[in-house]
Structures are given as structure tokens and as C-alpha cells.
N, C-alpha and C positions, 0 to 999 in steps of 0.2 A: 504494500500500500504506500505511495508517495505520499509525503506530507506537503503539499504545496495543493490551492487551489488560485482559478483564476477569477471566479465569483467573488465579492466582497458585499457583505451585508449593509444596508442601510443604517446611516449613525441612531437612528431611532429604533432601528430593528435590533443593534447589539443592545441598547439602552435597557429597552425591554425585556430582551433576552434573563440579560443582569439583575435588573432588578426582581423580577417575578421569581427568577429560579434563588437568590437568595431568600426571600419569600416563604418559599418553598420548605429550603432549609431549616427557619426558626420556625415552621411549623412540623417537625419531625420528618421529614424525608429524606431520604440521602441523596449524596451529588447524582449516584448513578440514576434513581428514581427521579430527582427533580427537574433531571434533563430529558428524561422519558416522557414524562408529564408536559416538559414544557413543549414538544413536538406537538402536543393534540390543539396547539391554540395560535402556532406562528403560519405563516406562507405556507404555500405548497411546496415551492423552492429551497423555503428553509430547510421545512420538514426533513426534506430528502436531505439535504446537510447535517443535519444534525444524526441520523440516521447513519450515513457512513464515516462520519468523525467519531460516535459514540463507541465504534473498535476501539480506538484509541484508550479508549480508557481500558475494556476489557483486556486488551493488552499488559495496562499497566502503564500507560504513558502519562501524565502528572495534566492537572485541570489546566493548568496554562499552556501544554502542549497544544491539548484539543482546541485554546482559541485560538492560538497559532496558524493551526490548520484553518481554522475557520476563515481568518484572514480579520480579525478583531484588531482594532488598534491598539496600536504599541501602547498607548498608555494605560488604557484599559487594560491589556495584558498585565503590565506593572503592578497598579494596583491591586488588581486581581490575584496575583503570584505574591504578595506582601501576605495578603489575608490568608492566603494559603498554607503559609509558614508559618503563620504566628498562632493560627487556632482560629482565626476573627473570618471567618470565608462569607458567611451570611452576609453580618453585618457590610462586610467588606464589599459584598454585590449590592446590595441594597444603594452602600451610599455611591459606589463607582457609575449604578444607572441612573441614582436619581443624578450626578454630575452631568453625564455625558447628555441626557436629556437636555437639559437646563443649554448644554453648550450648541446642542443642536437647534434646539428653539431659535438661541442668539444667533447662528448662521442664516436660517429660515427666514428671520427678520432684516438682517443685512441685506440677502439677496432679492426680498421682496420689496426694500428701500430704495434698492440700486435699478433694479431692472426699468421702470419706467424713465426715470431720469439718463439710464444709458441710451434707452431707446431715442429718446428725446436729443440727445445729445449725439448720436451716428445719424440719425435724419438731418436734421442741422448741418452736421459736417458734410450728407451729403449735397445737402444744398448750395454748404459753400464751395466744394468741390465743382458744381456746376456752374456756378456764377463765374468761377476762377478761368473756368475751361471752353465760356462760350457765351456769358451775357458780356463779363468785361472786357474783352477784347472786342468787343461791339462798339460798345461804348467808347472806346479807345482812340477807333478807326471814327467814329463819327465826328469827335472830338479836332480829330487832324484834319478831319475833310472841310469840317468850318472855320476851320485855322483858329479855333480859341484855343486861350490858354491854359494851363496846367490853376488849379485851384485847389485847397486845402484838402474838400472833399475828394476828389480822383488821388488826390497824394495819399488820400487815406483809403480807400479803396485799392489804389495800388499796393499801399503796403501788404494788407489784410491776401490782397489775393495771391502777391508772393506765399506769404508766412503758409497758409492753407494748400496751396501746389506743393512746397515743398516738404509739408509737415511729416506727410508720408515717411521721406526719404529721412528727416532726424529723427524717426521714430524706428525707425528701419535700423540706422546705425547705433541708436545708443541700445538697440535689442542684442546687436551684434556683439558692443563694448561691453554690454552686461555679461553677457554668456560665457565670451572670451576671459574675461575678469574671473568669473566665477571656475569656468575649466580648467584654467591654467594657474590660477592662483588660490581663490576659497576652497575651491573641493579637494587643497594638496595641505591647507593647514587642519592642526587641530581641532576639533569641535570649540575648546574651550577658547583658542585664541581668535578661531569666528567672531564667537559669542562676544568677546572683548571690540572687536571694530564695531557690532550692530549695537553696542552700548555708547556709540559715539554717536548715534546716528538718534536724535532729540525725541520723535514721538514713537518709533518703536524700540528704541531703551525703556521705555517707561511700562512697556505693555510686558514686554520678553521677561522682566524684571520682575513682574508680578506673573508669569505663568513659571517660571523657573523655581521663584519662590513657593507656589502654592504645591507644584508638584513636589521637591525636594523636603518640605514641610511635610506632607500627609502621606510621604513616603517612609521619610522616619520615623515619626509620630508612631505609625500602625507598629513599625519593628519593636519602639522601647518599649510602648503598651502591651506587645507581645512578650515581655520577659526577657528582649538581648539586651546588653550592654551596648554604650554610644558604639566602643570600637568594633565588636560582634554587627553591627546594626549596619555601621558604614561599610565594613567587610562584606558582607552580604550584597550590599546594594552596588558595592565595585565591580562584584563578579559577576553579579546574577541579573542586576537593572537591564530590560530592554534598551533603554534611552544611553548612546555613545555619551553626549555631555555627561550623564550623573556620572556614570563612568570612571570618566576623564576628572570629573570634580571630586568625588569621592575618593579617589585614586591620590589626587595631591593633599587633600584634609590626611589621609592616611599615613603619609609622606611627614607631615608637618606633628602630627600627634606623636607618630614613634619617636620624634625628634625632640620632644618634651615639651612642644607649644599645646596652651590652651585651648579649647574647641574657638570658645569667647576671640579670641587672639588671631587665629586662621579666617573666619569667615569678614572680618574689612578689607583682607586683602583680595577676596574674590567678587568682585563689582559687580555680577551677575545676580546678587540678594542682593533682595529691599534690606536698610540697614537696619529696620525694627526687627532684622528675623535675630541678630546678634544679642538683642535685649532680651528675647522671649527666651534663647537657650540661657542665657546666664542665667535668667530669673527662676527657668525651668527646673538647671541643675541645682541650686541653690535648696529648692522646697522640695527636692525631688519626686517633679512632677512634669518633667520635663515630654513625655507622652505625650502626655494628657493636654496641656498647654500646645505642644504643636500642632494638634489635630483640631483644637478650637481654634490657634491661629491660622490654618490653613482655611478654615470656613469663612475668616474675616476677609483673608486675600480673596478667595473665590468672587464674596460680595462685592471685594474693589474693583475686581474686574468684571462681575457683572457692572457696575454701574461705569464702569468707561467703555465696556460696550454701549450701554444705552445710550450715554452722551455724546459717542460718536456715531451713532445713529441719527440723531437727532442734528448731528452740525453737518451730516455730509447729503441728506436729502436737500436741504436750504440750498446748501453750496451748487449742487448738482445742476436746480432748479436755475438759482441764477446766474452761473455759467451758462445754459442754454438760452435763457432772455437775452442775456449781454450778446450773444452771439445774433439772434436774430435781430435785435435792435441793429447791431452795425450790418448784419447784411440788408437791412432795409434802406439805413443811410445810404450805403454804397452804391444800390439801385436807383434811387428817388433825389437823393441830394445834386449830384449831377445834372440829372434830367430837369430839374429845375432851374438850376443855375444855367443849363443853354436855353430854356424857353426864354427865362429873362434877359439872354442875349440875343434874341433873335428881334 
């Protein structure tokens, strides 16, 4: 049996998945049974999925294999393979669907914010695209046949219909420059030293900064609540994290601990955490409760980041809208402005 599929489930279909069959769980069923169970209520598609990855287990293959196969997200996996270790599996599906729900909503809503304003916005451009390629060069030639002169409006229309001709072609090469950028140089460094340039970069440092924190937070969190120790916990998440960055970041905390630094001491030097995550573990290891404290501060980040999804939701439908106005305003001027300034010269 290869473990590789080409199908991938719907982020609300793993959601669901997760959460029902933890579900399941705190009401007495076993993994085997509550996967069994959950086949009589998903797709037909699924069904049959779930149905040939469920070998896997009679095998003997570990619950995070069979999402593997499944083709479940890496982070889901993560969380998932935490619970799995520690005792917490239920609870552990319960809150990874109600997550991933919650993230998919936020998608659903972006894309439902975006699409009209796109539309709006490729119609537009192709309009100006035509003005570019056959009303203004009309205009141009009529302009030269009555021998008037050049006026603010044609200068502004002229600008406009260059920048629009050739937008194609700077959009063409800075596709080029990104690619090239990224093959030849991002995808040859580090995860972590990536991570360090997109924290230069102003509004998504701020975002990465809060997903990197919430994950690494309710990552741990689930381990120390499980009964490991910080270094047991980190060890684990070095070898075992789907995600290359924890990896890579747990791998140098590691590095810095045997070395006789503080936990407290190590996380200001990695710019990738929000700096209140520094205060929660000191304050954590302190009352030793350091668990328990991650796992509620993990729930606060989630919320910050729901609420700068919303807010940028909310600032980029505006923007969208009047970038489309502003554009058909000037191709109106470009049109009409002209044409009146030669009536008044005739």
C-alpha cells in the first residue's frame, strides 16, 4: 500500500473530521471505532478514504501517519501528533477542528471580500487596456490633424495610457525577479534565516509573528501539560514537528540550553516571537504552571489574529472599491476632457 495520495480534503472537511471524531472519543469510543463511525456521516469521496487509510492503523501505523496519508495539513498533523503523545488526543481534536474551522471561515470571508472588487478591478483594467490600444491613439491623430496643441489633459491621458500598455510587461518582470530571487536564493537559505528577512518586511512581520507564536505556544503548552520537561518537550518537537522552522528553532533553543542559557535568555534573541511570549514563560516557570499559561496564551494570540484578520478585511474591500473608482474617474477624464477642450477650439 503506498502512502501518498493525490486527493486532499476540504479545510472544513478535515475540520470536521477532527473535531467530531475527538467527540467521539470523550464519549467512550476508540480511535479505531470513532473513525469507523465517522465514515457513516462524511462524502462519499471521503468515505472511500477513510476506508483505505483505516489499514493503516490495523497495521499498526501511528494516528498521525493515517493523516499523512490522508493529505491533512501539516499543522493539523502537528497538533494532532502532540495530543497523541501526551494522553490529550480528544481534547487535542476537538480544539485543532474547532481552530482550523474558525481559520477557514477567515479564508471564506477574504475570498468573498476580494472577488467582487477583483472583478471590478480586471474589467476596469480591461477597459483601460482598450482605450490604450484604440480610442487614444484616435484621439491623438485627431489632435495632429487640427494642428492643436498638446494640453494638460492629453498629457494626462498620455501618461495613464503608457503606464496601462506597459503594466503588463512590469508585472511580467518583477514575476520573473521574484521567482528568480526566491530559486536561486530563498529556497537555498535556512527556514529560520527566511523567517529573519520576512520580519523586515513591516505588515507581514507582524502577522508571521503572531502565527509562529501561537503555533510554537500550543505546541508546547500541550507537551509540558503532558508531563515532559521544557528540555524533553523541545527534544521532541526538534525531531518529531512536521513544520522545518520549529525544527530549525527548537534545534538552536536546544543548542543555547545545553550551553547553560536560560529559556527566558534565548527567546529575545529569536525575532520570530511576539516579545510577551518571553514574559509568559518566565512567569510560567516561576508558579510552575508554565503549561497551562501557554495554552491560554496561545488562545489570546489566536484572538489577535482573528481580529487583524477582520481588520484587514475590513480596510482592503474600501481600498479595492476605490482603487476601481479612481481608475474609472481618470478613464473618463481621458475620454471627455479632450473632447471638450477641441469643441471649445473649434
Amino acid at each position: 500500500m503506498k502512502l501518498e495520495r493525490n486527493r486532499r480534503w476540504k479545510g472544513s472537511e478535515q475540520a470536521r473530521f477532527l473535531a467530531e471524531l475527538g467527540d467521539l472519543l470523550e464519549n467512550g469510543f476508540s480511535l479505531y471505532e470513532g473513525i469507523e463511525f465517522s465514515m457513516l456521516n462524511g462524502r462519499k469521496t471521503y468515505q472511500e478514504d477513510i476506508k483505505e487509510s483505516i489499514v493503516l492503523l490495523r497495521e499498526g501505523h501511528s494516528f498521525r501517519e493515517f493523516l499523512e496519508w490522508l493529505s491533512f495539513d501539516q499543522e493539523l498533523v502537528g497538533l494532532v501528533s502532540y495530543g497523541e503523545q501526551n494522553g490529550q488526543l480528544s481534547s487535542t481534536l476537538k480544539e485543532a477542528g474547532r481552530i482550523w474551522q474558525k481559520k477557514c471561515e477567515d479564508r471564506a470571508k477574504l475570498k468573498n471580500l476580494l472577488v467582487y472588487p477583483a472583478f471590478l478591478f480586471v474589467f476596469t483594467f480591461g477597459l483601460l487596456q482598450l482605450f490604450t490600444a484604440y480610442l487614444f491613439p484616435r484621439f491623438s491623430q485627431m489632435y495632429e490633424d487640427y494642428g492643436l496643441g498638446s494640453n494638460p489633459f492629453m498629457e494626462t491621458a498620455g501618461f495613464i495610457s503608457n503606464l496601462v500598455r506597459y503594466s503588463p510587461v512590469f508585472i511580467a518582470l518583477a514575476c520573473i525577479l521574484l521567482s528568480f530571487l526566491h530559486h536561486y536564493y530563498l529556497k537555498n537559505l535556512p527556514k529560520l534565516k527566511r523567517e529573519f528577512l520576512f520580519m523586515k518586511i513591516p505588515y507581514i512581520r507582524h502577522y508571521r509573528r503572531l502565527s509562529i507564536t501561537y503555533y510554537f505556544s500550543i505546541q508546547l503548552g500541550s507537551l509540558l501539560k503532558g508531563g515532559l520537561s521544557v528540555l524533553d518537550a523541545l527534544e521532541f518537537m526538534k525531531m518529531e514537528d512536521p513544520k522545518v522552522l520549529v525544527r530549525e528553532i527548537t534545534g538552536q533553543m536546544m543548542e543555547q540550553l545545553k550551553a547553560g542559557d536560560a529559556l527566558e535568555q534565548i527567546l529575545p534573541g529569536i525575532p520570530v516571537f511576539k516579545r510577551d511570549l518571553n514574559r509568559i514563560i518566565s512567569h510560567g516557570q516561576k508558579n510552575g504552571l508554565l503549561g497551562e499559561e501557554l495554552l491560554y496564551y496561545s488562545r489570546l494570540v489566536l484572538k489577535e489574529m482573528e481580529g487583524m484578520t477582520e481588520k484587514t478585511l475590513k480596510t482592503i474591500q474600501p481600498l479595492m472599491f476605490g482603487l476601481v473608482a479612481l481608475l474609472v474617474i481618470l478613464l473618463y477624464l481621458a475620454i471627455l476632457m479632450p473632447m471638450i477642450s477641441l469643441m471649445n477650439s473649434i
